[in-house]
N, C-alpha and C positions, 0 to 999 in steps of 0.2 A: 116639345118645349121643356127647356131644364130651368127649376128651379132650385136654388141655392140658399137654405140659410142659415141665418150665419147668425154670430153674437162676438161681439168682444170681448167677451170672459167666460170662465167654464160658470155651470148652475145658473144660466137663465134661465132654462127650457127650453135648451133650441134644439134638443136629441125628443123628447117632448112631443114639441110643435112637429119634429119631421117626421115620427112616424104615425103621429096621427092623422096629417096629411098623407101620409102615402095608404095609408087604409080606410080612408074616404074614395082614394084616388080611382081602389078596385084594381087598378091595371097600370101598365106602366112596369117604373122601373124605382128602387127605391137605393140609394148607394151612400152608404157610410165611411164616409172617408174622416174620420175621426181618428186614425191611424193608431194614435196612440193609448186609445181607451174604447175602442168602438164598441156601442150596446148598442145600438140598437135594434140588433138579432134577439135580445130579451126578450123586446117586446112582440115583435114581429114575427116568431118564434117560426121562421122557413125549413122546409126540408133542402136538406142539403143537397146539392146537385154533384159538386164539385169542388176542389180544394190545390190552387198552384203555387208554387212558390215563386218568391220574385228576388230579383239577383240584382246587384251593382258591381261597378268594374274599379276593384281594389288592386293597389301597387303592391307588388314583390319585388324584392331585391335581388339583384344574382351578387353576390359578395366578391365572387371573384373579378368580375367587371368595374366594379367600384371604388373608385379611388381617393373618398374621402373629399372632394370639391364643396360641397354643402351648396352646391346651387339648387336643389328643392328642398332644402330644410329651408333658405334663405327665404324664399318664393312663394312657399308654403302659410298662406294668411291664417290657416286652422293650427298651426303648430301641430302637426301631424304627424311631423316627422323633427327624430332628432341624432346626431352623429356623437357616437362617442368612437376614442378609439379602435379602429377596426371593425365597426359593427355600424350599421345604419339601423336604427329603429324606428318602424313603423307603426300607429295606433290608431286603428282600426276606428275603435268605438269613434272619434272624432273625428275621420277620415271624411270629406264628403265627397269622393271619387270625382272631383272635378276635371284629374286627367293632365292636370298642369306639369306635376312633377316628371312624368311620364317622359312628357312634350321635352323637356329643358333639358332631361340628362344629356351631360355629351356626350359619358360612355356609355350608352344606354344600358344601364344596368338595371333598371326598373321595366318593371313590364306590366300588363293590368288581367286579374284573374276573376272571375267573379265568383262572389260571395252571397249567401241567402242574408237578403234584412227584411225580410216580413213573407205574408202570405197573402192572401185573397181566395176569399169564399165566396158560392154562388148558390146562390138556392131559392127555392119560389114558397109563396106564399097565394095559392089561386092563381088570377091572370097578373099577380103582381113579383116582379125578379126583384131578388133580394143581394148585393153586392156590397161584402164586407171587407175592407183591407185591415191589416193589423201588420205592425212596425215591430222587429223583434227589439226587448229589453235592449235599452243600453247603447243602439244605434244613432246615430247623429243626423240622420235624415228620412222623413217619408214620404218626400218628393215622387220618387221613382214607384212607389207603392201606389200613389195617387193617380198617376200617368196611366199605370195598366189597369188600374180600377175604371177610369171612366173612359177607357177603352170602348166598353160597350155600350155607352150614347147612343140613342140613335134618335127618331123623331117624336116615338112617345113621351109622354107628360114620364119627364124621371123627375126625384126631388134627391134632391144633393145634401145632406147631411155635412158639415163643413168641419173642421176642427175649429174651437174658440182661438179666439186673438185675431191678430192682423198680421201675422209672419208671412213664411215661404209657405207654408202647406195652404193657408189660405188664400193665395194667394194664386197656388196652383189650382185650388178649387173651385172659385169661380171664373178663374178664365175661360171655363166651359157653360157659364152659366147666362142664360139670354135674363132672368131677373134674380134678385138679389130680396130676401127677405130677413131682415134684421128684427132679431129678437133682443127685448133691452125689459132690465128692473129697474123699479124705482129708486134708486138710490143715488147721490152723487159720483159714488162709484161707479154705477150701471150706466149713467150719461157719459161720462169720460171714456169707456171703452166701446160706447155705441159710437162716439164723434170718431175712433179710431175707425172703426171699420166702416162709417161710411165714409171719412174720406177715401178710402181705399177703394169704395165704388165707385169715387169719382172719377180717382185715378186711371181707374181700368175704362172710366165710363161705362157703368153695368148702371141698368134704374134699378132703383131700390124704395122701397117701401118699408115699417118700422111694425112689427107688434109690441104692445107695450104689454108684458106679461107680472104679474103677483101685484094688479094695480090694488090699492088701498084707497082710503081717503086719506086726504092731505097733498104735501105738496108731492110731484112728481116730477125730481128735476129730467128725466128722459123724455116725459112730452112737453117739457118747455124746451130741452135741444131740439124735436124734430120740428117743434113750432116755430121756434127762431133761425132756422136752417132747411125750412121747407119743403123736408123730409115727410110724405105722405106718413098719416095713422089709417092702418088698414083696417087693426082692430085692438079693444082692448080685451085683457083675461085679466078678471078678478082674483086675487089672491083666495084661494079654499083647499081647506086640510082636506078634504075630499079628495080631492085632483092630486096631490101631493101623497096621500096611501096606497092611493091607487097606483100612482107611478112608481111609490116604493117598492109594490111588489113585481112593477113589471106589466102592468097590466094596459089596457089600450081606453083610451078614457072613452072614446067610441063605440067602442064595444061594451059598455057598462053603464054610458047614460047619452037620452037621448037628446038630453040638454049639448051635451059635447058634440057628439055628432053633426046638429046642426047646426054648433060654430064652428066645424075645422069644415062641415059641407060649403056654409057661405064664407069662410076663410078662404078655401079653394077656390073657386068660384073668382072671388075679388083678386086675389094674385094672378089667376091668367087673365083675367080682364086687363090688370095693370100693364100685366108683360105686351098682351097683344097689343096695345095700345103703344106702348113703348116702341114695338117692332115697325110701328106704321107711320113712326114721327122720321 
């Protein structure tokens, strides 16, 4: 069973909630695909097993073949490419190897070489695998990092660490995912970027369920979204500077109290309930 979750913006707790989940979990599979900031190896502090790099397929030019036409500058939706006199320039950083320009030249003077833009690390933690990808500085996509990260799925309980927002990388991450657990704050900001990403479970059709984390008193415009939208609350987290030090340093809130433990145990618990449930409608 793969779970996924997800928030619509960075600082809700949803690197937090995922590894606390995966060390109740005991076993499995825990994968961070957070590409472009992943921690969750902090917390989860795995021995390393392993470390590969991961490549995409970037255009070269052969200058001598090239005769100035600008039919893949033209083409080129990224602005990736630009012709000056005598020289075709290529940029990389903004490149998303989609292969088009490649396709179109007439003289094929472009060709595709690959280049590293990230890595992935593998390491366990107990009966539990730990899979980290990381996007190098400055690249324009971690699609491709994402792809060979959850590579290793398989039918154990994995929980998916998602990157924030509702983009391409998001989007690539729960495409793998049988449920979808959305992490939202109290605030009108925090309901605005929860309504983004569940519609985008709608889109995909994933079920999804909502934790409502740093609840206070007062009003909470993100459980009057999931209420008016009939988007399940699976659970609520109180707002506490506890949980909040704790995480500062890195530390697993399961492993330090047993108050936590046995809400990320019956957290778990209720999300494969949900999922299972989902799988059988």
């Amino acid at each position: 069973m793969k779970i996924a979750v997800l928030s619509g913006k960075g600082g809700t707790g949803k690197t937090l909630v995922s590894v606390n989940l995966a060390a109740v979990a005991d076993k499995g599979g825990y994968f961070d695909c957070d590409v472009e900031e992943p921690n969750g190896h902090l917390f989860l502090k795995p021995s390393l097993i392993g470390e590969e790099e991961v490549t995409s397929l970037k255009p070269v030019v052969d200058m001598d073949r090239c005769d100035g036409c600008k039919v893949c500058v033209t083409a080129c939706v990224y602005k990736a490419l630009a012709y000056i006199p005598g020289e075709l320039m290529i940029f990389d950083e903004i490149c998303h190897a989609c292969g088009l320009c490649t396709y179109l030249c007439p003289q094929q003077a472009l060709k595709e070489t690959k280049r590293v833009i990230g890595t992935i690390r593998r390491g366990g933690r107990g009966s539990l695998s730990v899979h980290t990808g990381k996007m190098r500085i400055g690249e324009s996509t971690g699609v491709p990092i994402i792809k060979k990260l959850l590579k290793k799925l398989d039918d154990d309980l994995s929980i998916i660490d998602s990157p924030p927002g509702s983009g391409c990388l998001v989007l690539e991450t729960i495409e793998h995912a049988d449920y979808c657990l959305l992490v939202a704050e109290p605030t009108m900001f925090g309901a605005q970027n929860l309504a983004l990403v569940h519609e985008l479970t709608r889109v995909m059709n994933k079920p999804a369920g909502v934790l409502l984390n740093k609840v206070e008193d007062g009003l909470n415009p993100s459980e009057l979204y999931a209420k008016e939208h009939d988007l399940k609350i699976l659970a609520s987290l109180p707002y506490d500077s506890y949980a909040a030090l704790e995480s500062s340093n890195a530390e697993l809130l399961v492993e330090r109290s047993e108050k936590y433990r046995t809400f990320f145990l019956e957290l778990l618990k209720e999300v494969v309930d949900e999922a299972t449930l989902a799988a059988q409608r």
